[in-house]
NUZA-452523 format. One record per residue (C-alpha): y, z, x; residue in one letter; residue number from 1; chain. Coordinates in steps of 0.5 Angstrom, whole numbers, plus 500, padded with zeros to 3 digits. Last residue first. Layout:
REM residues N
<y:Y	z:Z	x:X	rest:a	nr:NUM	kette:A>
...
END
This chain:
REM residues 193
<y:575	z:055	x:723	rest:x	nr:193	kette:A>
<y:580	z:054	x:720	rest:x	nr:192	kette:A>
<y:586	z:058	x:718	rest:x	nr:191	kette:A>
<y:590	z:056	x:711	rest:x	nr:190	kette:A>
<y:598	z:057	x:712	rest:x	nr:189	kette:A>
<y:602	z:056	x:705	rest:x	nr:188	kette:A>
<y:602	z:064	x:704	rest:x	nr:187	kette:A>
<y:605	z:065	x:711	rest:x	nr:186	kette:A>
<y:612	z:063	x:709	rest:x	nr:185	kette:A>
<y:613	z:067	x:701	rest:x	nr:184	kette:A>
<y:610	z:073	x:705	rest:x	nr:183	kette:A>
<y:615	z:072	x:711	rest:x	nr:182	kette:A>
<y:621	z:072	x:705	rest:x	nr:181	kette:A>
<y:623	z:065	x:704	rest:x	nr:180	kette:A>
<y:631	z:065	x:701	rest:x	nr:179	kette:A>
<y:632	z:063	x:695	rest:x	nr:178	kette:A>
<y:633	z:055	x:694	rest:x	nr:177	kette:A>
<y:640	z:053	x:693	rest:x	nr:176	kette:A>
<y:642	z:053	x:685	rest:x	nr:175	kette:A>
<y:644	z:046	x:682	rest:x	nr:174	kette:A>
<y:651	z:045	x:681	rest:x	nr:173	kette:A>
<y:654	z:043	x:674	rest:x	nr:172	kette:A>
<y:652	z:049	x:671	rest:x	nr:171	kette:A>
<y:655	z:054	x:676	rest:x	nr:170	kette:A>
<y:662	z:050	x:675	rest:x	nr:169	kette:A>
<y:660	z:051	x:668	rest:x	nr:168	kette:A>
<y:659	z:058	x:667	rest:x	nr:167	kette:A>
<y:664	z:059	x:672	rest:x	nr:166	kette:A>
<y:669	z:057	x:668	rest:x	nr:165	kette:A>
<y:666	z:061	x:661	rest:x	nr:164	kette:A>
<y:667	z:068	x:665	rest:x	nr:163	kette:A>
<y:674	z:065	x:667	rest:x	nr:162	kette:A>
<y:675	z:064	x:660	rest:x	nr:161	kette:A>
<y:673	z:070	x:658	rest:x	nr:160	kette:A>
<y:676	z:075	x:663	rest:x	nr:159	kette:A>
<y:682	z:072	x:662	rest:x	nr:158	kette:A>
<y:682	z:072	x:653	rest:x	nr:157	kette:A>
<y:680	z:080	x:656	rest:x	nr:156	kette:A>
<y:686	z:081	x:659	rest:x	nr:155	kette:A>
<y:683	z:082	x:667	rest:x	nr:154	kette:A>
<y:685	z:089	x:671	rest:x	nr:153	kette:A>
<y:683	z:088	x:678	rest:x	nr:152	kette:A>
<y:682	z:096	x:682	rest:x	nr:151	kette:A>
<y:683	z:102	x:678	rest:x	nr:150	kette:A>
<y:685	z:107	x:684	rest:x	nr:149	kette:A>
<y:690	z:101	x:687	rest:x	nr:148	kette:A>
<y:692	z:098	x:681	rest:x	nr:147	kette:A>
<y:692	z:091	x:680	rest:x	nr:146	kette:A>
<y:694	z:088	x:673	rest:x	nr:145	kette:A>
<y:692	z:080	x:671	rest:x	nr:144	kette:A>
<y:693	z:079	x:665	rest:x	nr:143	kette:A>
<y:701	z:081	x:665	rest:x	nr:142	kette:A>
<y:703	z:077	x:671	rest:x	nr:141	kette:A>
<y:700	z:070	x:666	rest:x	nr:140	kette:A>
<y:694	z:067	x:666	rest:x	nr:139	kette:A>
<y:693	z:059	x:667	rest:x	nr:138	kette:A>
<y:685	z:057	x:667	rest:x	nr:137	kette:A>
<y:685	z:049	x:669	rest:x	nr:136	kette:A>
<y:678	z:046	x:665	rest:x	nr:135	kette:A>
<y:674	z:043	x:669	rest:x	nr:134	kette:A>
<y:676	z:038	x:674	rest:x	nr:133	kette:A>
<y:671	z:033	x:675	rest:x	nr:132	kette:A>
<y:669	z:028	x:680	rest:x	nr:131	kette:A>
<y:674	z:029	x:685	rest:x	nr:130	kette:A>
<y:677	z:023	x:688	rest:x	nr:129	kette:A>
<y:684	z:027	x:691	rest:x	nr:128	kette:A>
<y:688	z:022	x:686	rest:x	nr:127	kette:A>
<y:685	z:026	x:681	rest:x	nr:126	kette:A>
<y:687	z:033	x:685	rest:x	nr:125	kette:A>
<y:694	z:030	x:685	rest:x	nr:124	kette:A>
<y:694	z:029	x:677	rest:x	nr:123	kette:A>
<y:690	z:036	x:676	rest:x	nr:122	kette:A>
<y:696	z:040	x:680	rest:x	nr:121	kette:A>
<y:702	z:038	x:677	rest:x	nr:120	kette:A>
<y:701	z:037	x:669	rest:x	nr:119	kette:A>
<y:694	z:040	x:668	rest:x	nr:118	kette:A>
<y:697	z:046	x:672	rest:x	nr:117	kette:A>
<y:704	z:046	x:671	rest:x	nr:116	kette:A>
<y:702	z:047	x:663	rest:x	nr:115	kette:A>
<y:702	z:054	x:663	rest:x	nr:114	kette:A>
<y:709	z:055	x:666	rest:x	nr:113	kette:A>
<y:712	z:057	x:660	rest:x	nr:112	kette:A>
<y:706	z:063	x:659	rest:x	nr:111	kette:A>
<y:710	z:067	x:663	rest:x	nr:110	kette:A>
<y:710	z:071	x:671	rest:x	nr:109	kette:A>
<y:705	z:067	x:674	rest:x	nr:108	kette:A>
<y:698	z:065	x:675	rest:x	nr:107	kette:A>
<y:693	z:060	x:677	rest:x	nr:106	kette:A>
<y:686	z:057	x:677	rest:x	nr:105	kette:A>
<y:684	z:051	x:678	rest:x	nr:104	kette:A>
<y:676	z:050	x:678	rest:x	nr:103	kette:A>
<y:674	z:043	x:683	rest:x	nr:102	kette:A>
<y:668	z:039	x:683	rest:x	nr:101	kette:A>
<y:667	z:035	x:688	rest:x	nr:100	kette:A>
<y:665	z:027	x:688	rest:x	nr:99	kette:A>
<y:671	z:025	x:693	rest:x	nr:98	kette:A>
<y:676	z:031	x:695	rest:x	nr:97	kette:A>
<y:678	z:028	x:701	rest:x	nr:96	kette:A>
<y:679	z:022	x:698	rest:x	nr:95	kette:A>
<y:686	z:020	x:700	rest:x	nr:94	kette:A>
<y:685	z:024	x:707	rest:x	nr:93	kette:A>
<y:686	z:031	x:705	rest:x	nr:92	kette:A>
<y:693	z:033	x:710	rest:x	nr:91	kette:A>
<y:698	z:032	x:704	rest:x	nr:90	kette:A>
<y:693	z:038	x:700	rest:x	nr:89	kette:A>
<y:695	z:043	x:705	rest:x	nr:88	kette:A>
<y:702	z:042	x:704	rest:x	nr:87	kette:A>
<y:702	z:042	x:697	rest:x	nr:86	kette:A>
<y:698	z:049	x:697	rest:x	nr:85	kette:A>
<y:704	z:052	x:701	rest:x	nr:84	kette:A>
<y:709	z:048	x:696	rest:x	nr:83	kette:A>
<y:705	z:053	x:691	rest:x	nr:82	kette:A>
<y:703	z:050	x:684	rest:x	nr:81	kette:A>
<y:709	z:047	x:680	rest:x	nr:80	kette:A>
<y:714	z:050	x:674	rest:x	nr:79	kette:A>
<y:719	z:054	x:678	rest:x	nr:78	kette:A>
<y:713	z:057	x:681	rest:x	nr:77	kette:A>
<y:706	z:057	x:679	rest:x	nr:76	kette:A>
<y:701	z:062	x:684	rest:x	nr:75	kette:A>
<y:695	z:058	x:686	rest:x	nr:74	kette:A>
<y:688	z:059	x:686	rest:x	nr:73	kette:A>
<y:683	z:053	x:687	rest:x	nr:72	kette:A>
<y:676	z:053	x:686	rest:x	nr:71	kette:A>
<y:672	z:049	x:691	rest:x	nr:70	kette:A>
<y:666	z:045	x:689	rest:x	nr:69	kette:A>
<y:661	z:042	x:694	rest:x	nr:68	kette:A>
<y:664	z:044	x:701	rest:x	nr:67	kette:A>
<y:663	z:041	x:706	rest:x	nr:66	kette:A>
<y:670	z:037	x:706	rest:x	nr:65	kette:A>
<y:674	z:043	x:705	rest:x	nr:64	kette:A>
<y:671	z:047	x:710	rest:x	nr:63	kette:A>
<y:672	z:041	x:715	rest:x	nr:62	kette:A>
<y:679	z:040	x:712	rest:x	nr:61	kette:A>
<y:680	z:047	x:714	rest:x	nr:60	kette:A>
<y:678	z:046	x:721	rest:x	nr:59	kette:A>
<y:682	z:040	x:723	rest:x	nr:58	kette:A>
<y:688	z:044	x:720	rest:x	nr:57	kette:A>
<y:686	z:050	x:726	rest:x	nr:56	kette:A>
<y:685	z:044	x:732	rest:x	nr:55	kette:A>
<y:691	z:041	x:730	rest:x	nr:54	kette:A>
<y:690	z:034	x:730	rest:x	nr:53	kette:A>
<y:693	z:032	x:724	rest:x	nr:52	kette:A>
<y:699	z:035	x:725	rest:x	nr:51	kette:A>
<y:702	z:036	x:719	rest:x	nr:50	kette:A>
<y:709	z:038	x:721	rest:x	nr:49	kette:A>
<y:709	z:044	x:716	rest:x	nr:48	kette:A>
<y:701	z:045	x:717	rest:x	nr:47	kette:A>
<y:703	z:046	x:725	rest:x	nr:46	kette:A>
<y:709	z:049	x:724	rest:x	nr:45	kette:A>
<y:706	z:054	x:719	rest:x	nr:44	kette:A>
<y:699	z:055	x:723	rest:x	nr:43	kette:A>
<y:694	z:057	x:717	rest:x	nr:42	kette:A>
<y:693	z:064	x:714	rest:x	nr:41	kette:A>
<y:698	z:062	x:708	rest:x	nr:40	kette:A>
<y:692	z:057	x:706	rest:x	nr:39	kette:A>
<y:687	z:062	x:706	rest:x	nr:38	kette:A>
<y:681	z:059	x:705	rest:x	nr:37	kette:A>
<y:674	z:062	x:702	rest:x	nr:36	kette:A>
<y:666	z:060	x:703	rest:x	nr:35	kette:A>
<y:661	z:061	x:697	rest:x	nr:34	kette:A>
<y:654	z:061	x:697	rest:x	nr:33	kette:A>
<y:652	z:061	x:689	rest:x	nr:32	kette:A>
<y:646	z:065	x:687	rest:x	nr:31	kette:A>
<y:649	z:067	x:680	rest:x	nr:30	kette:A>
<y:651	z:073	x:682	rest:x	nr:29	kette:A>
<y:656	z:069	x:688	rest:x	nr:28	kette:A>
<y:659	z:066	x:682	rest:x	nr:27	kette:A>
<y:661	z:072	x:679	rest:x	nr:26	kette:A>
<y:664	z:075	x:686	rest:x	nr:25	kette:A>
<y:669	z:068	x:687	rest:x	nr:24	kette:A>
<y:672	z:069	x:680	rest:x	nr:23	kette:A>
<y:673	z:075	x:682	rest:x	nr:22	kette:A>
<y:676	z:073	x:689	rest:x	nr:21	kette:A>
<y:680	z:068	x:685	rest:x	nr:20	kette:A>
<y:683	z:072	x:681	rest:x	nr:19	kette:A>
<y:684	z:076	x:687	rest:x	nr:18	kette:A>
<y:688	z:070	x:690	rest:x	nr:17	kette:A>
<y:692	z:070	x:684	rest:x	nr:16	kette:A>
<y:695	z:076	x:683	rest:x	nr:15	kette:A>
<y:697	z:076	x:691	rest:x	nr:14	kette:A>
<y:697	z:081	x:696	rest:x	nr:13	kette:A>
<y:698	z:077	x:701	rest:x	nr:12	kette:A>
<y:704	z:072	x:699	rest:x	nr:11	kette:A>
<y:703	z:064	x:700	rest:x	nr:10	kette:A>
<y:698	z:063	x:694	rest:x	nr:9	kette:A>
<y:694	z:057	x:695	rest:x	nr:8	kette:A>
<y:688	z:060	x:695	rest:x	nr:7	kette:A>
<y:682	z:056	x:697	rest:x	nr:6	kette:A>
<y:675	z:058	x:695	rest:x	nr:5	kette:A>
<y:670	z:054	x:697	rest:x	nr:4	kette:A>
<y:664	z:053	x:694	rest:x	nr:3	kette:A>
<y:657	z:051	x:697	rest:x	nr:2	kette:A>
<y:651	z:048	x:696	rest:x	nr:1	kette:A>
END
């Protein structure tokens, strides 16, 4: 099982991209394997063209259909996600995002964009085919600080609710099996003689 972590933000630093890599660490504590996208790192001219066949979107849309879930991150301007995240989203075929579940989080500079989300976003993730998209998690500048000496600060509602997100992406993924130690290989062997 795989999870995809597609950030969607156009700029590097990013509030959301590290939301995104935080929620990315909690599930990888609980076992989960993860892979991460950065849409901003794709060829521009090809993305902005969508040149299907270009060898770097060919690959993104691999990792998105490999993927089992994906968590999506995207800042919200001008009450929608980013147009770098729409861009890539036109390239999925219509069912790119058949039976997958997706996390949407999202930031920006105030609570009136909050619903850009569920009004936006879901709509075209729905129209994707995922199976399910769980609740969106919206924060605002303020909730999601960054510091250099102190690292991602969360507000404790954020940090909450990504908590509670998590939970139930884990939840609805079955874990992979632990890794076989050498121990753990050659007990099932028996010699005969």
């Amino acid at each position: 099982m795989t999870i995809l972590l597609l950030a969607g933000s156009p700029s590097a630093p990013s509030r959301s991209t590290r939301l995104l890599h935080h929620t990315g660490e909690k599930l990888a504590l609980l076992g989960h394997r993860t892979r991460q996208l950065q849409v901003r790192d794709l060829p521009a001219t090809a993305l902005l063209q969508a040149d299907f066949g270009h060898a770097g979107l060919v690959a993104a849309c691999a990792l998105v259909a490999d993927a089992d879930a994906l968590v999506i991150a995207t800042p919200v301007y001008k009450a929608a996600y980013s147009g770098v995240l729409k861009a890539f989203l036109d390239l999925l075929p219509q069912d790119g995002l058949k039976g997958k579940l997706v996390l949407p989080l999202a930031t920006g500079g105030s609570q009136s964009h909050m619903l850009a989300l569920d009004y936006a976003l879901r709509p075209v993730l729905s129209a994707l085919g995922a199976r399910h998209v769980l609740p969106s998690i919206y924060a605002t500048d303020a909730q999601v600080v960054w510091t250099q000496p102190g690292g991602l600060t969360l507000d404790a509602d954020i940090a909450r609710r990504i908590a509670e997100g998590v939970d139930l992406l884990s939840d609805a993924l079955p874990l992979p099996p632990p890794p076989a130690s050498p121990a753990n290989a050659l007990a099932g062997l028996r010699c005969s003689a």
